[in-house]
N, C-alpha and C positions, 0 to 999 in steps of 0.2 A: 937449424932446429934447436930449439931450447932443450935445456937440461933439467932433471930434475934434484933436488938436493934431499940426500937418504937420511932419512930420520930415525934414530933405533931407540928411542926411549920416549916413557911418555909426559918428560920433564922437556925432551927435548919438542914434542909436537905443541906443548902449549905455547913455548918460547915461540917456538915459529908464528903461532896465532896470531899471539898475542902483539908483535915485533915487526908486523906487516899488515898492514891498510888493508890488502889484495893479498888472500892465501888461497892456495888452492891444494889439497892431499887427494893425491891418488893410492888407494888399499889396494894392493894385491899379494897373489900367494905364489911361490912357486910356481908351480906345477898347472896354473891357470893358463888354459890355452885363450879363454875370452880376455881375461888379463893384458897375456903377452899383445894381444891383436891390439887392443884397444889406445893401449899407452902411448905407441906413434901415434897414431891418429891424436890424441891430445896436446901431444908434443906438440904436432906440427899446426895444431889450431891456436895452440897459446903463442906463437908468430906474432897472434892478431891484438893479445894483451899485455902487452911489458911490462905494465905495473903490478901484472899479479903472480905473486911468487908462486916457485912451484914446488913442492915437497911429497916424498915418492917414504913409504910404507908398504914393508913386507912383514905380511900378517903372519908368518911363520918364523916368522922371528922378536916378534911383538906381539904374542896373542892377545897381550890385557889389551889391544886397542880395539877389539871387539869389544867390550863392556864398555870402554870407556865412551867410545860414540855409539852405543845400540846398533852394532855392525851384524848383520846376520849374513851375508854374502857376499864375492867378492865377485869383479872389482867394484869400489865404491869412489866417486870423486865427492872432495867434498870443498864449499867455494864457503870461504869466511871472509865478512867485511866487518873491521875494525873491531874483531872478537865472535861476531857472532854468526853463525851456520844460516847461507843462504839458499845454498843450494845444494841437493845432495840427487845425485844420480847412482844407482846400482844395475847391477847384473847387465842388461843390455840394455846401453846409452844411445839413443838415436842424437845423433851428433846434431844436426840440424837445430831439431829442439834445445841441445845444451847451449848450443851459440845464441839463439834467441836471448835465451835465460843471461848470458853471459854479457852480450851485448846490452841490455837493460840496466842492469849493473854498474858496467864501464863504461857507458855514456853519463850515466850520474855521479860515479866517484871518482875517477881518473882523469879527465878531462876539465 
């Protein structure tokens, strides 16, 4: 299962955007039990994408990344291609439908 790479500043989340084709940030909190569930489950789907990076954000340690993306809940994934926000899921992610989304994506940029 893939890993994800912790991001603590928000010099350090544009660099990642901006630095990678295929980004992907996962926002969570502590104490977020849909959080905690959620993130294996991503892990072990990004299996299926190797080109797209993966970078892991803890909102309780980074609060300005609320403002910075208009984040009003957690958890948020958020899927950037070549700078720009293509996909953003919150609160409860039906995975199915993310893969859809994701697969659209990485059949036209990765391949």
């Amino acid at each position: 299962m893939r890993t994800f790479s912790e991001i603590h500043s928000i010099t350090e989340v544009d660099q990642f955007i901006r630095s990678n084709q295929l980004a992907l940030l996962f926002v969570s909190r502590t104490n977020c039990s849909v959080c905690h569930g959620l993130m294996p489950q991503v892990q072990e789907l990004m299996d299926h994408y190797p080109e797209i990076q993966l970078g892991h954000i803890n909102a309780d340690h980074m609060e300005e990344v609320a403002g910075h993306f208009s984040i009003f809940t957690v958890p948020v994934i958020l899927v950037f291609v070549d700078g720009k926000e293509y996909i953003r899921e919150a609160r409860i992610v039906h995975m199915d439908r993310f893969e859809e989304k994701l697969d659209r994506i990485y059949k036209n940029i990765a391949q």
